[in-house]
C-alpha positions as CSV (number, residue, x, y, z in Angstrom):
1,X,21.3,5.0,11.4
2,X,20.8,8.5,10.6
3,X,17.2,10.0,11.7
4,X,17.5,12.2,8.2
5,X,15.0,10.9,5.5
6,X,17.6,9.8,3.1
7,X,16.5,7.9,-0.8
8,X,15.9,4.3,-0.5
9,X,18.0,2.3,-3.0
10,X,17.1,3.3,-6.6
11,X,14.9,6.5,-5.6
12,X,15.4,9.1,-7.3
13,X,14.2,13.4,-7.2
14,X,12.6,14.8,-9.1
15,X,10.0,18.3,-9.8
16,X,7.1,18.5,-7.7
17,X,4.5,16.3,-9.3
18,X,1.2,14.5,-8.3
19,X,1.5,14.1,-4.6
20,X,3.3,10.2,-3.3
21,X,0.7,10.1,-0.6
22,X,-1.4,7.6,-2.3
23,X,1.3,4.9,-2.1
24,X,1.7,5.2,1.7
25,X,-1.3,3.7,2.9
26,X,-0.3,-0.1,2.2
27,X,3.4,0.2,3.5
28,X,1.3,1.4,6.6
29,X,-0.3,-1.3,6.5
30,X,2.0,-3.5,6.1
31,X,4.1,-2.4,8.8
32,X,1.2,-2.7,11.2
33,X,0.8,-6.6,10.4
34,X,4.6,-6.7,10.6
35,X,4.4,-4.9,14.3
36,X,1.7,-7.2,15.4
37,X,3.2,-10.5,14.4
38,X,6.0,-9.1,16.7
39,X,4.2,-8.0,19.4
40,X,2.2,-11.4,19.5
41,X,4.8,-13.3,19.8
42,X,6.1,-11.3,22.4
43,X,3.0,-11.9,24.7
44,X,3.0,-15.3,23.7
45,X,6.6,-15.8,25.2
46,X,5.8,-13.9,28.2
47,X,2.1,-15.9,29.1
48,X,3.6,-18.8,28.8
49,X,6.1,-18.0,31.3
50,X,3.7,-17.7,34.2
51,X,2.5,-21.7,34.3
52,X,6.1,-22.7,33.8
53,X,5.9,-25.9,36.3
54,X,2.5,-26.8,34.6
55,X,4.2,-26.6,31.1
56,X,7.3,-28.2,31.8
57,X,5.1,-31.3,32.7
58,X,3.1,-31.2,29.8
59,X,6.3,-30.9,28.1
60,X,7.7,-34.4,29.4
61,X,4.3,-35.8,29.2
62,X,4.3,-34.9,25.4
63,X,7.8,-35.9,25.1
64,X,7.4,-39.4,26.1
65,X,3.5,-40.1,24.6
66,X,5.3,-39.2,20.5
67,X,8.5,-41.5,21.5
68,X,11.4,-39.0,21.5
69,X,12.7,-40.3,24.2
70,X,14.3,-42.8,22.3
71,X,15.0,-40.7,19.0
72,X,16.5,-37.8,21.0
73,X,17.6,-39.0,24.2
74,X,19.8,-35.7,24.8
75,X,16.5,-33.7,24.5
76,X,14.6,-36.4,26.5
77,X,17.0,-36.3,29.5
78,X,16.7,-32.4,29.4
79,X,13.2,-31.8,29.6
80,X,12.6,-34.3,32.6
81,X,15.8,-32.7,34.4
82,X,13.8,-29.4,33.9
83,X,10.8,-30.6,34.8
84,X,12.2,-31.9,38.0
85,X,14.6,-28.8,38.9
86,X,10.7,-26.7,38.4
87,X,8.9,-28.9,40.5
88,X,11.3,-29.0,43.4
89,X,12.0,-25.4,43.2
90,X,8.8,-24.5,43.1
91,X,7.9,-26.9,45.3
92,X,9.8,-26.6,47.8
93,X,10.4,-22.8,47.7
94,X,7.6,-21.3,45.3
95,X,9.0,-17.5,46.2
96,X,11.5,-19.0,42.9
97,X,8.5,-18.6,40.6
98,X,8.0,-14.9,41.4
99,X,11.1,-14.5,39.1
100,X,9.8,-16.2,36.2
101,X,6.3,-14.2,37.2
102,X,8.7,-11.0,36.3
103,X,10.4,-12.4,33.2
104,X,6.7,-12.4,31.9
105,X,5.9,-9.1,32.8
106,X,8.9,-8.0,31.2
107,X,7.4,-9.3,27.7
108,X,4.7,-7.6,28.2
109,X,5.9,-4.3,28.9
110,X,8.6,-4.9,26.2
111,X,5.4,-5.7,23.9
112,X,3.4,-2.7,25.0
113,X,6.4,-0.6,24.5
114,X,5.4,-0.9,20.3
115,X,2.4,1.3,20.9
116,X,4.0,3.8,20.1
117,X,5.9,2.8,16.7
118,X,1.9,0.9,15.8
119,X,0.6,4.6,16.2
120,X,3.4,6.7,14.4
121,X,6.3,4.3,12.8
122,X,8.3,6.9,12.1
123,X,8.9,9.4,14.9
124,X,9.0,5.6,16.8
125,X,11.5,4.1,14.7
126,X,13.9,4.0,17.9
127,X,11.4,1.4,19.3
128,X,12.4,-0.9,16.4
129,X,16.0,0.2,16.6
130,X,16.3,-0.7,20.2
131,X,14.3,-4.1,20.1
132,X,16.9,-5.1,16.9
133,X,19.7,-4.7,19.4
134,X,17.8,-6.1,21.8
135,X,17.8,-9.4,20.0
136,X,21.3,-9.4,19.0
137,X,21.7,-9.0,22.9
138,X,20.1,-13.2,23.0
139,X,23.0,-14.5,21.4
140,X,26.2,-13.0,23.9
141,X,23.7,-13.4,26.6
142,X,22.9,-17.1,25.8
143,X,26.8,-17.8,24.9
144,X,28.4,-16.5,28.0
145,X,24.9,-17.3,30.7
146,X,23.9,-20.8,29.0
147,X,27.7,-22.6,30.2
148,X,27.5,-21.2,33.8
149,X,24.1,-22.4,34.3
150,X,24.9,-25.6,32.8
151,X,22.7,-25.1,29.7
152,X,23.3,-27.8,27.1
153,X,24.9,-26.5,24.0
154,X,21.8,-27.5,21.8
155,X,19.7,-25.5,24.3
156,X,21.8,-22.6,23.5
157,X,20.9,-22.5,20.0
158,X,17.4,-23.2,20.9
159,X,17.6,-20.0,23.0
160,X,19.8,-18.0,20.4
161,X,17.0,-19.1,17.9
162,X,15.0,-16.5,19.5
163,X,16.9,-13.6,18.7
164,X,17.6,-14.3,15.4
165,X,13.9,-15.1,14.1
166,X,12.8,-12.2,16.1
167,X,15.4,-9.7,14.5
168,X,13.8,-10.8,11.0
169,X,10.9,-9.2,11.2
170,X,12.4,-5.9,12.7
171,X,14.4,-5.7,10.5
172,X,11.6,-5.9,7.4
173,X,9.8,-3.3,8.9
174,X,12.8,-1.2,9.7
175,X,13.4,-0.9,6.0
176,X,9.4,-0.4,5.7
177,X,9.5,2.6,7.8
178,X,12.8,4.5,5.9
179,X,10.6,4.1,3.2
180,X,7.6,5.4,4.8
181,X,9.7,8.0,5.9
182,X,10.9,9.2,2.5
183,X,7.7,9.1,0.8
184,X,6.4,12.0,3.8
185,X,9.5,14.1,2.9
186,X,8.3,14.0,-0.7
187,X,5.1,14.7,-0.1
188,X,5.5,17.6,2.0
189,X,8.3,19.1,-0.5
190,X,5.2,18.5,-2.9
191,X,3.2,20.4,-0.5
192,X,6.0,23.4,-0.1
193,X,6.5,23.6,-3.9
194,X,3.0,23.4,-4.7
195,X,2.1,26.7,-1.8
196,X,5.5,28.4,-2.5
197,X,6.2,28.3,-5.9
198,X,9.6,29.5,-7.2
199,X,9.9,32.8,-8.5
């Protein structure tokens, strides 16, 4: 991925004319509501890992009041395994917790870490780059981690799941921000033509 503006897919150019600026606004836009969404969802996942014994609970309790126990008793006999594993752990030894306390944090500095492509996409567009690999990183991790921690296979997917709905996004406003970058290099070759006319 070059950092040269190059022409989107069916761009073509041509003599200096009325300035592009007036189309950037909404792929601005649109690339902030795309951020967000990510960065969200990235807070989300990383609050929610702080009460994990208090969840986990839930989760069984939820589990068992909707009856799919009995429709998914694979699913069934992995939350209450998890649920027990947490409140032992933490139980017994809550100094385990302070490692899910710094899987959190890591969301959120991951999260606050798209400040910078919120504030200027396209000298940022390494952010987006790097959280793209990031979640192709899920699925090796998830594949090669899930079997020697005895993950279920379905789990797996669950977990893999992650990185490939997240990349989705990404990737939308990867292609958002090329374009935003193009349209700037046309509009200040506008700008050059317009103050240093040919002779």
């Amino acid at each position: 991925m070059s950092d040269i503006a190059t022409a989107p897919a069916g761009s073509t150019v041509s003599e200096p004319g009325p300035a592009p600026s007036a189309g950037l606004a909404p792929v601005r836009r649109s690339i902030k509501r795309w951020l967000w969404l990510f960065v969200v969802c990235l807070v989300l996942s990383g609050a929610t890992a702080f009460p994990l014994q208090t969840e986990t609970e839930l989760l069984a309790r939820i589990v068992d009041a909707t009856g799919l126990d009995s429709a998914l008793p694979a699913v069934d006999r992995w939350v209450h395994h998890v649920r027990t594993g947490v409140a032992a752990g933490y139980g017994s030894y809550p100094f385990l917790a302070y490692g899910t306390d710094w899987l959190a944090f890591a969301h959120l500095v991951i999260a606050a870490a798209f400040w910078g492509p919120l504030r200027d996409p396209v000298r940022n567009i390494w952010v987006v780059r790097w959280a793209m690999i990031a979640c192709g990183g899920v699925i090796p991790l998830a594949l090669i981690c899930g079997p020697l921690r005895g993950i279920p296979v379905f789990w797996q997917f669950v977990d893999m799941s992650f990185g490939v709905v997240g990349v989705v996004p990404l990737l939308i406003v990867h292609r958002k921000i090329r374009r935003l970058e193009w349209e700037q290099a046309l509009a200040a070759h506008h700008d050059f033509a317009r103050v240093m006319p040919c002779p």
